[in-house]
C-alpha positions in Angstrom: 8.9 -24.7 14.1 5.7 -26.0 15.4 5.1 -23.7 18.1 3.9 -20.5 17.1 5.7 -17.2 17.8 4.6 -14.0 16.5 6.1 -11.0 18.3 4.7 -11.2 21.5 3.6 -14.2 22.0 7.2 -16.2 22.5 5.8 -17.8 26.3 5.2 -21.2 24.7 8.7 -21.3 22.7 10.6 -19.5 25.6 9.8 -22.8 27.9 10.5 -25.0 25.1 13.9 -23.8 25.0 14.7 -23.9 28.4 14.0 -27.2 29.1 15.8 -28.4 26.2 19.0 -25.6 27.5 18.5 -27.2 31.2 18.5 -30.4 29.9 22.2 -29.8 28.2 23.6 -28.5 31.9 23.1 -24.8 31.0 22.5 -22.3 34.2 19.3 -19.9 33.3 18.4 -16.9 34.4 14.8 -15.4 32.2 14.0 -11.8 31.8 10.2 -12.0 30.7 10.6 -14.7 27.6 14.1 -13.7 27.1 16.8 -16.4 28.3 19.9 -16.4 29.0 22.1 -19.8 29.4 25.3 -20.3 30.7 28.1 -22.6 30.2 31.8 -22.9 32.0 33.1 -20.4 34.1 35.6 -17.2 33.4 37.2 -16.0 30.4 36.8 -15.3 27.2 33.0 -15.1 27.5 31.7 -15.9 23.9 27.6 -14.9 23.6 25.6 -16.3 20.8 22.2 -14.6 20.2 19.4 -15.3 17.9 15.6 -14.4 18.7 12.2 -16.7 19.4 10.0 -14.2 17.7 8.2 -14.3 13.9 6.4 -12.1 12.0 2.9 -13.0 11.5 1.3 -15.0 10.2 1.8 -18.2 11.7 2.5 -20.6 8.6 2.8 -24.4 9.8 6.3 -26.3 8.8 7.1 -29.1 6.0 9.7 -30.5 4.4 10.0 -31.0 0.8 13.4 -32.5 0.3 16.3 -30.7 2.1 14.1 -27.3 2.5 12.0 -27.0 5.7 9.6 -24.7 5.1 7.6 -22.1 7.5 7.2 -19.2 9.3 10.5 -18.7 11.5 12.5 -21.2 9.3 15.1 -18.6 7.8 14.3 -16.0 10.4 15.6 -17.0 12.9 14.7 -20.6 14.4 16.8 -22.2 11.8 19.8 -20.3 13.8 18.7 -20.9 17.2 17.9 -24.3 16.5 22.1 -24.5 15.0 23.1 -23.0 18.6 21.6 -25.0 20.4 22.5 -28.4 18.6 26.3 -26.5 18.4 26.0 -26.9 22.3 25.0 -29.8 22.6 28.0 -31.1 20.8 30.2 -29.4 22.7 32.7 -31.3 25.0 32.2 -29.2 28.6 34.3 -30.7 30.3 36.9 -28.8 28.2 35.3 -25.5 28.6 38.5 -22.7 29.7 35.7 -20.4 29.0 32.1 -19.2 29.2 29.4 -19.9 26.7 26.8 -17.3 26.9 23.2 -18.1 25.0 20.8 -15.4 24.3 17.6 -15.9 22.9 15.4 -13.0 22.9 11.9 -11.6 22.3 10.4 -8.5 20.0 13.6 -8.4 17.9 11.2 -8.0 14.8 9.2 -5.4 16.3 11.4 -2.8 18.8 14.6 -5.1 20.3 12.7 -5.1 23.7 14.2 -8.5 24.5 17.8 -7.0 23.7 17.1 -4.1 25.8 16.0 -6.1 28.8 19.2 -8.4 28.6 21.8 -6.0 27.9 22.8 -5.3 31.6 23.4 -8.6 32.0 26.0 -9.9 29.4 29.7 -9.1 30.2 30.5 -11.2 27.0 34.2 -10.0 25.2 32.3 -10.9 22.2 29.5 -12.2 20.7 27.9 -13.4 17.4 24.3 -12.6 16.5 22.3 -15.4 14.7 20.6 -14.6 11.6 20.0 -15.5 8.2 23.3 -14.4 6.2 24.2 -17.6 3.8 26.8 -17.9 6.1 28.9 -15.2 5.8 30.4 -12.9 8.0 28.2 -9.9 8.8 30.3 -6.7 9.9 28.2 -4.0 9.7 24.4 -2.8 8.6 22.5 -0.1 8.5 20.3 1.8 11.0 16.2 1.3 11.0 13.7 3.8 12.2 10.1 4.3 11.1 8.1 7.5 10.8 4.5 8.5 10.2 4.1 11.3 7.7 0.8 13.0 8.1 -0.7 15.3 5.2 -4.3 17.7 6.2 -6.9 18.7 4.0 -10.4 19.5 4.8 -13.7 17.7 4.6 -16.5 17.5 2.2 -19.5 15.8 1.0 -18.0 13.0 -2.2 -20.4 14.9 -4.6 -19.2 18.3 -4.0 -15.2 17.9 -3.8 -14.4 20.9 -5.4 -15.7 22.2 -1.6 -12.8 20.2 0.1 -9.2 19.6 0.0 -8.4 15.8 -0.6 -5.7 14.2 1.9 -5.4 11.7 -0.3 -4.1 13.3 -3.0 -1.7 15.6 -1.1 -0.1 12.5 -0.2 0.0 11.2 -3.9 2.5 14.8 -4.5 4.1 14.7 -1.2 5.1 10.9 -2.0 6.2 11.5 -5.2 8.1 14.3 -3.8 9.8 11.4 -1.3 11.6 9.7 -4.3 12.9 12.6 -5.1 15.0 13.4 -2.1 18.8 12.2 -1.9 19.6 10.3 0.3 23.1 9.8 2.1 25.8 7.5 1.2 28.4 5.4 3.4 31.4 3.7 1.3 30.9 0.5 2.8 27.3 0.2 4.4 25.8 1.7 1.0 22.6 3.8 0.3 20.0 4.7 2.4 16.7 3.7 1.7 12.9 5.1 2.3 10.1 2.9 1.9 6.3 4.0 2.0 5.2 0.8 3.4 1.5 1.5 4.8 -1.4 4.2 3.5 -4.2 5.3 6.2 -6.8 7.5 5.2 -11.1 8.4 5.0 -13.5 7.2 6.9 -16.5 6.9 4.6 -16.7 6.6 0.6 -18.7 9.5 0.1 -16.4 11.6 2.2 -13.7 13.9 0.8 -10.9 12.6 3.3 -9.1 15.6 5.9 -6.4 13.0 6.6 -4.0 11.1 5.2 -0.9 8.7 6.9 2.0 7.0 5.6 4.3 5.0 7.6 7.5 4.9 6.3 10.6 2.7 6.9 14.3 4.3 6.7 17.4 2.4 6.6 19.8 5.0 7.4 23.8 5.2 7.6 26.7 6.9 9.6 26.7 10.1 9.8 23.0 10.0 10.7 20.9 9.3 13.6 16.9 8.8 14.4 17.0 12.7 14.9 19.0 14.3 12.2 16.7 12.0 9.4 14.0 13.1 11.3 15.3 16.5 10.8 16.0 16.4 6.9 13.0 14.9 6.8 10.9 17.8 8.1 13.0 20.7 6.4 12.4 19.2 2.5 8.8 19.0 3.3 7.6 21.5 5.6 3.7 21.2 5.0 3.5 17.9 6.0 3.5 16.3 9.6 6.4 14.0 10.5 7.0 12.2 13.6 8.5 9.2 14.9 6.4 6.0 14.9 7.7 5.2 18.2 9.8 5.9 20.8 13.5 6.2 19.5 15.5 4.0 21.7 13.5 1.3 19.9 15.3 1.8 16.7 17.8 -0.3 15.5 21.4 1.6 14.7 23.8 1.5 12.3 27.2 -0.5 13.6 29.9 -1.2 12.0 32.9 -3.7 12.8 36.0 -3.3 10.1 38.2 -5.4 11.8 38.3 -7.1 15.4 39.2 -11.1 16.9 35.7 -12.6 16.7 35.3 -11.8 13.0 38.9 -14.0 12.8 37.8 -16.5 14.8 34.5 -17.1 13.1 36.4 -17.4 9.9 38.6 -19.5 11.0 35.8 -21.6 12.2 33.9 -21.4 8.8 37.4 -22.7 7.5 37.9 -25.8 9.7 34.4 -26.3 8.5 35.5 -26.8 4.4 33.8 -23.7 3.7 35.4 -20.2 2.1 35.0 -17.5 4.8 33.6 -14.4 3.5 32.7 -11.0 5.3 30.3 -9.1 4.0 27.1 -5.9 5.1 23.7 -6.7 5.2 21.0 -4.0 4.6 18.6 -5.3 7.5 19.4 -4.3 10.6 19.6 -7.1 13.7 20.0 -6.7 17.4 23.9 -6.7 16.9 23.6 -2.9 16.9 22.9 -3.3 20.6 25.5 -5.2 21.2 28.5 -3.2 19.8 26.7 0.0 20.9 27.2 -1.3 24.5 30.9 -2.1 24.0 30.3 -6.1 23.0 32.2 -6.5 19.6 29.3 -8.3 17.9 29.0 -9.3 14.1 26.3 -11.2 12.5 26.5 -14.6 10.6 23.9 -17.9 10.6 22.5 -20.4 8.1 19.2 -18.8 5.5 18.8 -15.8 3.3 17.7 -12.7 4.3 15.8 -13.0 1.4 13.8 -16.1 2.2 12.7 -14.2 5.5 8.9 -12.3 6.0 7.8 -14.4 3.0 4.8 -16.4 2.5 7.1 -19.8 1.4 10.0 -19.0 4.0 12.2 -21.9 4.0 15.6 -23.0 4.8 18.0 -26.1 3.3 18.8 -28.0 6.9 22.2 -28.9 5.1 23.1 -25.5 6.1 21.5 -25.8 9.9 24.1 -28.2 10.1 26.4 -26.5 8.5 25.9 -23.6 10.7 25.9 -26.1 13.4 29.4 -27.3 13.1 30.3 -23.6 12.5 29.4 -22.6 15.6 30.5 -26.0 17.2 34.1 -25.1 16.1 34.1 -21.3 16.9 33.2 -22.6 20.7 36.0 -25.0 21.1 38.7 -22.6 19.4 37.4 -19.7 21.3 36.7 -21.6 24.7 38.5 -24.4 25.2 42.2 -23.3 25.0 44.4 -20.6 27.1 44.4 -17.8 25.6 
């Protein structure tokens, strides 16, 4: 929690971990700041991924009672922090199995450290860390972000009859956004648009030519990146729409009704005295990545989603422990019996 770790500048964290994943008897192999640690030999393989990076800004940790607070405490080095203390528990010499840890970079920003490990985890399943009140994760939605571009022409501030505003074709064309329906899934819920970011003039006295929005969609099945895009453009032809960034970098929609790892996790979560429960999330996670590439992946770690990106981000360290003996249990049921 200390060390700081805003997208894209995980070096300092990255070493941190690896000495303390060395230390436990973990094989390494690093892909930039991405790591990946093994443990025991054949199968199952059983991966579980959480991610070094923050958003910004760097916020220093305390603790007020049972709540450590700071940037990173929900999301996500609360989880990591449960992994690793869940192997460190673990009795090796019992492993049938393989333990797979992957902790990655950029996951708040485009996935990048996903993307640079993928090739290189033959897990049969996996469990991504992050803040879900521990319950079972099956399924989110999809995340892309666009930037929607109205014109207008120039003029001097005093004479803005003599212009056209940006601005305030923006103001209709955003308005116009709330009033465009958006698709459905029955389990993975509405989509959602969010204006999240306003760019526009260069000078006060200065009738603005253009104006930017970036805007964040959450999207469901059917869709993809391109059909949104699509829909997008055809309801609002005079404005300029594009990606924010190369697609590949989005996050997509997965969905996991039913599958082993989602019984073995609650019958981890059981052992543990808690009530298993399996639930959606609306934020999407690197698990995406994971089922998309044929790993049967859900989501589930100690935190709320709700805690995360905000200025008092905290987490209750019961429920790192909790977490901890979660995972603890869902190793040794997974990996240290014949299957």
């Amino acid at each position: 929690m200390s060390i700081p770790s805003t997208s894209t500048h995980e070096r300092e964290i990255s070493l941190f971990v690896e000495y303390k994943l060395l230390d436990l008897g973990m094989e390494i192999e690093r892909f930039g700041n991405s790591l990946i640690g093994k443990l025991g030999r054949g199968r199952p393989v059983l991966m579980l991924c959480g991610h070094f990076d923050t958003v910004p800004p760097f916020v220093p940790p305390r603790i007020q009672g049972t709540r450590l607070f700071g940037r990173g405490a929900a999301d996500d080095k609360g989880g990591v922090a449960a992994v690793i203390n869940a192997v460190a528990s673990t009795e090796q010499s019992k492993l049938t199995g393989t333990l797979l840890t992957a902790f990655v970079v950029d996951e708040e920003l485009r996935s990048l450290g996903a993307q640079d490990i993928m090739s290189h985890v033959d897990a049969d399943f996996g469990v991504v860390c992050e803040p879900t009140n521990l319950k079972i994760v099956n399924g989110h939605k999809g995340r892309l972000t666009l930037h929607i571009e109205t014109s207008g022409r120039s003029a001097h501030a005093s004479k803005p009859e003599l212009g056209k505003n940006a601005i305030v074709e923006m103001a209709k064309l955003v308005l116009l956004l709330g009033n465009i329906p958006l698709a459905q899934h029955p389990v993975l819920g509405n989509e959602t648009m969010t204006v999240s970011a306003i760019t526009a003039g260069g000078a006060p006295n200065v009738v603005p030519d253009r104006c930017r929005i970036d805007v964040d969609y959450r999207y469901v099945p059917p869709h993809d990146a391109h059909s949104v895009l699509e829909m997008l453009r055809s309801k609002l032809p005079e404005a300029k729409i594009e990606f924010a960034e190369d697609p590949k970098n989005f996050s997509r929609p997965f969905y996991l009704p039913t599958h082993e790892v989602i019984d073995l996790l609650g019958d981890s979560i059981r052992n543990s005295g808690q009530d298993p429960q399996v639930v959606t999330m609306d934020a999407s996670t690197d698990a995406s990545r994971f089922n998309e590439a044929g790993i049967p992946t859900v989501v589930f770690g100690p935190g709320d989603i709700a805690q995360a990106h905000t200025a008092d981000e905290w987490i209750d360290l019961h429920d790192v422990e909790t977490a901890s003996t979660i995972f603890r249990e869902l190793i040794e049921k997974t990996l240290t019996t014949q299957r």
